[in-house]
C-alpha positions as CSV (number, residue, x, y, z in Angstrom):
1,X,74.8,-66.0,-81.6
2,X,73.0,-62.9,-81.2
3,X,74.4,-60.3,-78.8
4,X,71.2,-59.8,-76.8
5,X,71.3,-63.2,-76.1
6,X,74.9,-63.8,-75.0
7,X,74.2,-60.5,-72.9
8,X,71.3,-62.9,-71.2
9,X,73.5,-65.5,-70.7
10,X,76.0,-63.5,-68.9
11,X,73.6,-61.6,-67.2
12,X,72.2,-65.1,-65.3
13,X,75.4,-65.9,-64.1
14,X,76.1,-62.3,-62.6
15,X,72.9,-61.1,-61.5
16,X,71.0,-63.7,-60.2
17,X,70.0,-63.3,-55.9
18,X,69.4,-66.3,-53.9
19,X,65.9,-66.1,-52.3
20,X,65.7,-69.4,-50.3
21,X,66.3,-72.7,-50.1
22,X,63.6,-75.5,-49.3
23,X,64.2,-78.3,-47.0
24,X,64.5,-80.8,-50.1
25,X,67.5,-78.8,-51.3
26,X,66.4,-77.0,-54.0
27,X,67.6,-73.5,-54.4
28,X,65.6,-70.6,-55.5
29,X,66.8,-67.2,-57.5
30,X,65.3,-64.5,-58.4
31,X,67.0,-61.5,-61.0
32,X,65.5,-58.2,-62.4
33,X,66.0,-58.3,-66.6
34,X,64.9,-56.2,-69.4
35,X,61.6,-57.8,-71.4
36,X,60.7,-55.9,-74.6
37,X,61.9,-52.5,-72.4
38,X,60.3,-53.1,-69.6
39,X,62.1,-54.2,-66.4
40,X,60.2,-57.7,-65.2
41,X,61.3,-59.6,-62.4
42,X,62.4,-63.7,-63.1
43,X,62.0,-65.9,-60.6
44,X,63.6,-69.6,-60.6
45,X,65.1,-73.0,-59.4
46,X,67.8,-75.5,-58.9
47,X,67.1,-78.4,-58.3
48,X,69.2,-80.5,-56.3
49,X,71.2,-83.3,-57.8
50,X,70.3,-84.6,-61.0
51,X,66.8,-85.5,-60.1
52,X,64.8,-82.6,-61.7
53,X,61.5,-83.3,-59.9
54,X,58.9,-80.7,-60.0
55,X,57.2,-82.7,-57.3
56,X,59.4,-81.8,-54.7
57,X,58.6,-78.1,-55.0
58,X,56.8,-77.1,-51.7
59,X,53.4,-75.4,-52.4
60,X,54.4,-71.8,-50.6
61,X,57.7,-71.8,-53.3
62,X,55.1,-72.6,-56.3
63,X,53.3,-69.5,-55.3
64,X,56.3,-67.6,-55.1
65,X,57.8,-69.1,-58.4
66,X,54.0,-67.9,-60.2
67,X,54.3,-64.4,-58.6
68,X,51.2,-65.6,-56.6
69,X,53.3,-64.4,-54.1
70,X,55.5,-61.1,-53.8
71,X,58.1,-62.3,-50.8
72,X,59.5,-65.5,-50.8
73,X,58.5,-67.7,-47.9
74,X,60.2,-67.3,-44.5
75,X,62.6,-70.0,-42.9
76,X,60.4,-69.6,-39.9
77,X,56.8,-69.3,-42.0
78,X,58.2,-72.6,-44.0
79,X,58.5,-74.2,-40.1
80,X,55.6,-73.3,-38.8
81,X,53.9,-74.6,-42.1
82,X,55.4,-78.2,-42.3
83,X,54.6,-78.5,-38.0
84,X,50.8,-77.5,-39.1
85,X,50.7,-80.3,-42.1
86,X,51.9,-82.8,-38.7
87,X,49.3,-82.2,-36.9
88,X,46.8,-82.6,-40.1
89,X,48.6,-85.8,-40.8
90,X,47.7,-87.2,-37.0
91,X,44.4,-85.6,-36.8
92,X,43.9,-88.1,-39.4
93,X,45.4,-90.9,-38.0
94,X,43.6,-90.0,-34.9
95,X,40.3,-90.4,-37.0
96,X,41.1,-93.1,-39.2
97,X,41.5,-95.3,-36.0
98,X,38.6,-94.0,-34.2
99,X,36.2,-94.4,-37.3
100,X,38.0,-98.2,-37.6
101,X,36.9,-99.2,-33.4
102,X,33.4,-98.0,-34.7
103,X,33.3,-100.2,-37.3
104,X,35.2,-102.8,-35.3
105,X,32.6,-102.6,-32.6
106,X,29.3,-101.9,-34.5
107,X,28.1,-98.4,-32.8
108,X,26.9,-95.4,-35.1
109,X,27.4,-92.6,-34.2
110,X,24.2,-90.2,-33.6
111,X,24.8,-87.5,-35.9
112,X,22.6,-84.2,-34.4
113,X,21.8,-81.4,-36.5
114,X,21.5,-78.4,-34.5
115,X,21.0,-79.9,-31.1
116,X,18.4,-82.9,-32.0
117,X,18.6,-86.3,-32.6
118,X,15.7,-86.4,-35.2
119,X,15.6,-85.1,-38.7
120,X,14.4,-81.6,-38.8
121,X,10.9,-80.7,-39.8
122,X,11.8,-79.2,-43.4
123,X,7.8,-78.5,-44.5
124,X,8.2,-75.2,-41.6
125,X,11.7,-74.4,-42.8
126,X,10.7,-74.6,-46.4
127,X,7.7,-72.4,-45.4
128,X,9.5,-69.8,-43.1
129,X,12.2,-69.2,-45.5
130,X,10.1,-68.4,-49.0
131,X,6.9,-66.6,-47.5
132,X,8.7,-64.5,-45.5
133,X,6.4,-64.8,-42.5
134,X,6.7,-66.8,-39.9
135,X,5.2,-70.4,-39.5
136,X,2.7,-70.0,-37.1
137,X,1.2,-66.6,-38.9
138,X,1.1,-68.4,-42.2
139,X,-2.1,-69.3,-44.2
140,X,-2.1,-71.0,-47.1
141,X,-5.7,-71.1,-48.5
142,X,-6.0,-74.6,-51.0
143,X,-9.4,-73.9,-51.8
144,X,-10.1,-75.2,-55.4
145,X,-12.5,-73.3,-58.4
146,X,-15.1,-75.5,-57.6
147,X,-15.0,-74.8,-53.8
148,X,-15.3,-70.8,-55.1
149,X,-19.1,-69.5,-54.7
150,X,-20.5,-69.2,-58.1
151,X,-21.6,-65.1,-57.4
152,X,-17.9,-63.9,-56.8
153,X,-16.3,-60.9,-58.9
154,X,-13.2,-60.9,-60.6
155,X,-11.3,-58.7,-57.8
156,X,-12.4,-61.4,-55.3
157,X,-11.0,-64.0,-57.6
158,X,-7.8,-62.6,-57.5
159,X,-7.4,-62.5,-53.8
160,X,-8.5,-66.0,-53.5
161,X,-5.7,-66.7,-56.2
162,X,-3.0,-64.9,-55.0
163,X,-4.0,-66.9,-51.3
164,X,-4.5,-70.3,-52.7
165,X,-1.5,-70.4,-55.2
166,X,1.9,-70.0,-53.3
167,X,3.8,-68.4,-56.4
168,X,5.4,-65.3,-56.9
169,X,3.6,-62.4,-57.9
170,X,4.3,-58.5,-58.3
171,X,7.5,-56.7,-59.8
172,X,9.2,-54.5,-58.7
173,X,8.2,-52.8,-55.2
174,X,5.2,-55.0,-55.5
175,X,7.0,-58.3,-55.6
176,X,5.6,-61.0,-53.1
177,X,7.4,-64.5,-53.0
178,X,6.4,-67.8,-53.0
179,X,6.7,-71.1,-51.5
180,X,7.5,-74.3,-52.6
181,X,4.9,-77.1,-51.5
182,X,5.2,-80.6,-52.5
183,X,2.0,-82.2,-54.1
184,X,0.0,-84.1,-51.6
């Protein structure tokens, strides 16, 4: 047996701080050793009994066992924890039975979105969102080639482009969105 690991050995059994204990039993320690000359901080636990179930390991003690966590969990943070996972636990009782009389009974609830019964009118959202103007200033020209006058010069055609088509153009400074339309 190597010396540096008989000197570990001892050194669990003499150095090791209790940090907490979790309402299952299971006992948690904590020691400062030397790693490759470094000092490093080990964190650990007991179980309780013979039963070595990782399951049973509370979630704030994981975090504090993965150095997710510098402190170990409070007596009176681990309290107030388990009383907020109660009232999560009848919240959904609570909702479980109210969604089974809906059933029972037949009704639907009306689900409103922002205040109204009916579905929102998406075409203006769609359209206030990527032209950045509002709906009732917008203009979307769908004039086709062959709605063009024949005697028009190229600047003209651009302008009528960048109006009818509802894509981006520009870089840069000069960068105009566009809007999404679905094809009629």
């Amino acid at each position: 047996m190597s010396k540096r690991l008989l000197s570990r050995l001892l050194g669990m059994f003499q150095s090791r701080t209790q940090v907490g204990v979790d309402k299952a039993g299971n006992r948690y320690f904590t020691r400062v050793e030397e790693v490759d000359g470094t000092m490093k901080e080990r964190r650990w636990v007991e179980f309780k009994g013979a039963d070595q179930d990782s399951t049973t390991v509370p979630v704030e003690w994981i975090c504090w066992l993965n150095g997710q966590r510098k402190k170990a969990p409070t007596p009176e943070e681990l309290a107030e924890l388990e009383a907020r996972r109660e009232r999560v636990k009848q919240n959904i009782q609570l909702l479980k039975k109210k969604e089974e009389e809906e059933r029972k009974t037949g009704i639907q609830p009306v689900k409103k979105i922002a205040g109204k019964a009916e579905s929102p009118n998406l075409q203006s959202f769609v359209k206030q969102q990527f032209s950045g103007t509002p709906p009732d200033q917008q203009k979307v020209n769908t004039l086709g080639p062959e709605d063009r006058p024949k005697d028009t010069t190229h600047t003209e055609d651009a302008t009528t482009d960048n109006e009818r088509y509802t894509e981006p153009t520009g870089t840069g400074a000069t960068f105009k969105p566009g809007t999404w339309q679905p094809p009629t």
